[in-house]
C-alpha positions as CSV (number, residue, x, y, z in Angstrom):
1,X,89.9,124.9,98.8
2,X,88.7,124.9,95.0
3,X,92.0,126.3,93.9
4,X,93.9,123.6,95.5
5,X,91.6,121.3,93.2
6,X,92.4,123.2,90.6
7,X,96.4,123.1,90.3
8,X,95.4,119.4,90.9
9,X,93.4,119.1,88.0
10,X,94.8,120.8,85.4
11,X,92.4,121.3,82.3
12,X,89.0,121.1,84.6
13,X,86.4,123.8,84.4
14,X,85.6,125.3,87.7
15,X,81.9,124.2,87.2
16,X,83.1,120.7,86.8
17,X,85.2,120.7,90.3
18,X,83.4,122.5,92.0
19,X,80.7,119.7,91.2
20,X,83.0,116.9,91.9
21,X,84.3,118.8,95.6
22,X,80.2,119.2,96.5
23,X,79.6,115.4,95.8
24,X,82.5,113.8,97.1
25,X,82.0,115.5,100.3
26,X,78.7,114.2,100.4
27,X,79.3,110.6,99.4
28,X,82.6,110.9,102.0
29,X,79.7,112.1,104.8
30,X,77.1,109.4,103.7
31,X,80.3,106.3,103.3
32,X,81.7,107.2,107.1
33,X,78.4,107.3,108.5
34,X,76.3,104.2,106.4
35,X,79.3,102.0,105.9
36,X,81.8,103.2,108.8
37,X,84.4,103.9,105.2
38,X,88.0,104.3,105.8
39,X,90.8,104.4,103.6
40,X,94.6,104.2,103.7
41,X,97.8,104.8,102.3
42,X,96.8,108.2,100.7
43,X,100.6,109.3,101.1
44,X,101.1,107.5,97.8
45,X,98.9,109.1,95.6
46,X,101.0,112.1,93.5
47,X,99.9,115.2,93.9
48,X,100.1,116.1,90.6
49,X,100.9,114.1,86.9
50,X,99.0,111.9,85.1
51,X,98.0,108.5,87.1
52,X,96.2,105.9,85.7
53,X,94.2,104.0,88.7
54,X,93.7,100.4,88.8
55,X,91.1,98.5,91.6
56,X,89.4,95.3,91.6
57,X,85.6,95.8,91.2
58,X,82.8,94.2,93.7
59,X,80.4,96.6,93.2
60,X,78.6,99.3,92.1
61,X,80.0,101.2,95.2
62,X,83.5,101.0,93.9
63,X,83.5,104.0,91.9
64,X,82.3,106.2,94.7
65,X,84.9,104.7,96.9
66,X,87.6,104.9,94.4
67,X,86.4,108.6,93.8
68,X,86.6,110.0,97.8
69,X,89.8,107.6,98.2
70,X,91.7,109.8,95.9
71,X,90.8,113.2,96.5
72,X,91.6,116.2,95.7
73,X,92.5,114.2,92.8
74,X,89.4,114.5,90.1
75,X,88.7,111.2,88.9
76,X,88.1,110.4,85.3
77,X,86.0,106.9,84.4
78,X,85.7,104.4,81.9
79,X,82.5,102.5,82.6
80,X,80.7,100.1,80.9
81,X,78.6,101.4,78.5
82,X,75.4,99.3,79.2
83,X,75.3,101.8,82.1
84,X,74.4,104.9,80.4
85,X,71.2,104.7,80.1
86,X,68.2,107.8,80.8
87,X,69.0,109.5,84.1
88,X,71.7,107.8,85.2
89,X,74.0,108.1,82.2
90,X,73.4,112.0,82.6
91,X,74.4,112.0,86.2
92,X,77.8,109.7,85.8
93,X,78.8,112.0,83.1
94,X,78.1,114.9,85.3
95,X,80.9,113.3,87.5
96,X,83.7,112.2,84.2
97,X,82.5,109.1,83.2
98,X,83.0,107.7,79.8
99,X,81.1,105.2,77.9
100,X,83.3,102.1,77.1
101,X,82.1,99.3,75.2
102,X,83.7,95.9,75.6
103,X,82.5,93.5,72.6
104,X,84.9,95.3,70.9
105,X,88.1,97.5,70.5
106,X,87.1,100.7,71.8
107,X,89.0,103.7,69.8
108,X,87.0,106.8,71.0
109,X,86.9,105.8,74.9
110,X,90.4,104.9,74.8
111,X,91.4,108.3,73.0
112,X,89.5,110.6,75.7
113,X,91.1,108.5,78.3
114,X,94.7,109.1,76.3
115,X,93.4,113.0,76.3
116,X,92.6,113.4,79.8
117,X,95.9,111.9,80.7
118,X,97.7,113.7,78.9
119,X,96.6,116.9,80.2
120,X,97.8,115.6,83.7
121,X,94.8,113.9,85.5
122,X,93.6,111.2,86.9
123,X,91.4,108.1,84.8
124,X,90.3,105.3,86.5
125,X,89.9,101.4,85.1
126,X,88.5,98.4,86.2
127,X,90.9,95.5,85.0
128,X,88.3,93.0,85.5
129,X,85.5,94.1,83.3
130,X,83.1,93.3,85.3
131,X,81.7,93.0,89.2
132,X,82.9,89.8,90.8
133,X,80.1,87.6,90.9
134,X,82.1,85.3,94.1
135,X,83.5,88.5,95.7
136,X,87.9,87.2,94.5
137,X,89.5,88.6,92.1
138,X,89.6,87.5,88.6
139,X,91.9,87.8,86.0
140,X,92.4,91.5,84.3
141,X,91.6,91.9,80.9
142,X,93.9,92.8,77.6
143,X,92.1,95.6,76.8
144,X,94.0,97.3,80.2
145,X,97.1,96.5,78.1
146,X,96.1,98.4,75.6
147,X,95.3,101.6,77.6
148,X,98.6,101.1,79.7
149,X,100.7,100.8,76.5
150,X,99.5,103.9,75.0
151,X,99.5,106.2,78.0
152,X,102.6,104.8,79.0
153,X,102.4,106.9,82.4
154,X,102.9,106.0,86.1
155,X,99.8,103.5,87.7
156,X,98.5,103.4,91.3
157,X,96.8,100.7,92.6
158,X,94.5,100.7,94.7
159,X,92.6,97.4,96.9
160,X,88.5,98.0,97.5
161,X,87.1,95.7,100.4
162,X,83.5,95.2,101.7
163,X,81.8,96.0,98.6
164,X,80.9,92.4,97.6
165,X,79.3,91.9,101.3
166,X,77.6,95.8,101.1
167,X,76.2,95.4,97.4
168,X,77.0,92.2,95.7
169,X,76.9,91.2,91.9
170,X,73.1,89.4,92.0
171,X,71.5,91.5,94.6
172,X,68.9,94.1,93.7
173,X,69.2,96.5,96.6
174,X,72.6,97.2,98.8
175,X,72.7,95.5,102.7
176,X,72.9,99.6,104.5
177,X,74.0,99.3,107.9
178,X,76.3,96.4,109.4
179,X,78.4,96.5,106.3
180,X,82.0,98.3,105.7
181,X,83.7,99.7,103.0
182,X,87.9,100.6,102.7
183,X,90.3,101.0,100.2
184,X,93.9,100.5,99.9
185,X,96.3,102.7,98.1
186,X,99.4,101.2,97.1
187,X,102.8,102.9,95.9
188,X,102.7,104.0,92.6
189,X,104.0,101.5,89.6
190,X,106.5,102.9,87.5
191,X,105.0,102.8,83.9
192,X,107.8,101.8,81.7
193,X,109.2,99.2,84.2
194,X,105.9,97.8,84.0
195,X,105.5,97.6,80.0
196,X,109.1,96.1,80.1
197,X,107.5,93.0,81.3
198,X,105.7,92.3,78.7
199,X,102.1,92.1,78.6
200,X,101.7,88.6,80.4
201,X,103.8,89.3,83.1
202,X,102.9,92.8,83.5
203,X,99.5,91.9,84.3
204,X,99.8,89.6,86.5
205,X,102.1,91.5,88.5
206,X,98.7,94.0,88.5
207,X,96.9,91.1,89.9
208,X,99.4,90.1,92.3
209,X,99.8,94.0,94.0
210,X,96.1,94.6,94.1
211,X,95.4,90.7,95.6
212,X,98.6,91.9,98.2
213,X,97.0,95.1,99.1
214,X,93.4,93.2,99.8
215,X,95.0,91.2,102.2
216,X,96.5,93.9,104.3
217,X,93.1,95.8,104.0
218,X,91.0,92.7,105.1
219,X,93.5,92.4,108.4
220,X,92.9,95.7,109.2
221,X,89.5,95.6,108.6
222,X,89.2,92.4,110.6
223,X,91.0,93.6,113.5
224,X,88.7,96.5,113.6
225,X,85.6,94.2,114.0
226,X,84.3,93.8,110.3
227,X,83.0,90.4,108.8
228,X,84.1,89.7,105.4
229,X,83.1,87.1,103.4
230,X,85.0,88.2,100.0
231,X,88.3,87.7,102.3
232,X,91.3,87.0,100.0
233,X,93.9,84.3,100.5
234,X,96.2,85.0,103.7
235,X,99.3,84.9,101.2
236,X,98.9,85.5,98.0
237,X,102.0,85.7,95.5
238,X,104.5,88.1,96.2
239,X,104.6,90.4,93.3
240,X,107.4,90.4,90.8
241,X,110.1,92.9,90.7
């Protein structure tokens, strides 16, 4: 099983997959059983090439979610750097997680982020910045521009639901049992057709596929018996071609 991980993550020490194998298995084990997890559309994902990942963010579940959504995949992170503090910084490291900060340009973040991609993995970006605080989504930042412009590579998008409900932005502690958690992968966006927009449009095309794949997440999700309060709009815009 490890060397299948391995031709899909080309560059990764065996130490480092094995590590990542062992803890999504677990988080996969402890999301099916806690939060009833599912996740769909894992027929787009490319089994090999670099892939920048792109999700709307309600929680501090999301990267876990993103993480077993994707694998045998290994997942690279930009996170905010605020989170790398004692303990916890050592342990999201452990599992590829790079300090970003966001009052400013970001050179060295966005340079392993270029590296890791261009060895043919996997990074991982949060347009938004930030965790909802109202559970929509909000609009993505410039600063994914920059990355997308520079690693000029293909992008998969992927829709998280339930997290807002399960952990939300102001609460302390996460609501366990009674609450679900899905994601939604969407076909991959050709990279260079994107840039061609422009960065206005091309972002908001971003916004438009990820609001899209929420709302066919939430009706599945719906149908099978979950409450959600974060529930998008029942149409959003049809993304541009």
């Amino acid at each position: 099983m490890l060397s299948r991980w391995r031709s899909r993550n080309p560059g990764a020490s065996w130490v480092s997959i094995a590590l990542f194998a062992m803890g999504t298995a677990i988080c996969s084990a402890v999301f099916t059983l806690v939060f009833r997890y599912r996740k769909y559309g894992m027929r787009h994902i490319p089994a090999e090439g670099p892939l920048l990942v792109i999700a709307n963010h309600q929680s501090h579940f999301d990267p876990v979610t993103l993480g077993i959504a994707v694998i045998p995949r290994q997942m690279n992170y930009l996170a905010r750097a605020t989170l790398f503090f004692p303990g916890f910084g050592l342990l999201i490291r452990a599992f590829n997680a790079v300090p970003l900060k966001q009052d400013a340009p970001d050179t060295a973040a966005i340079r392993t982020a270029l590296d890791q991609l261009a060895m043919g993995r996997c990074v991982m970006v949060f347009p938004e910045g930030s965790r909802t605080p109202d559970g929509e989504l909000h609009e993505f930042k410039r600063g994914t521009w920059l990355l997308l412009s520079r690693a000029r590579c293909n992008i998969l998008p992927v829709a998280l639901e339930g997290g807002f409900d399960a952990f939300p932005r102001r609460a302390k502690r996460p609501k366990l049992f009674g609450q679900r958690l899905a994601a939604n992968i969407g076909p991959v966006i050709d990279g260079a057709a994107l840039l061609a927009m422009g960065p206005d449009a091309g972002l908001r095309h971003l916004e438009r596929t990820i609001e899209t794949l929420r709302v066919e997440l939430a009706e599945k999700m719906v149908r099978g018996g979950a409450t959600i309060t974060s529930r998008p709009a029942a149409e959003p815009p049809t993304p541009v071609d």
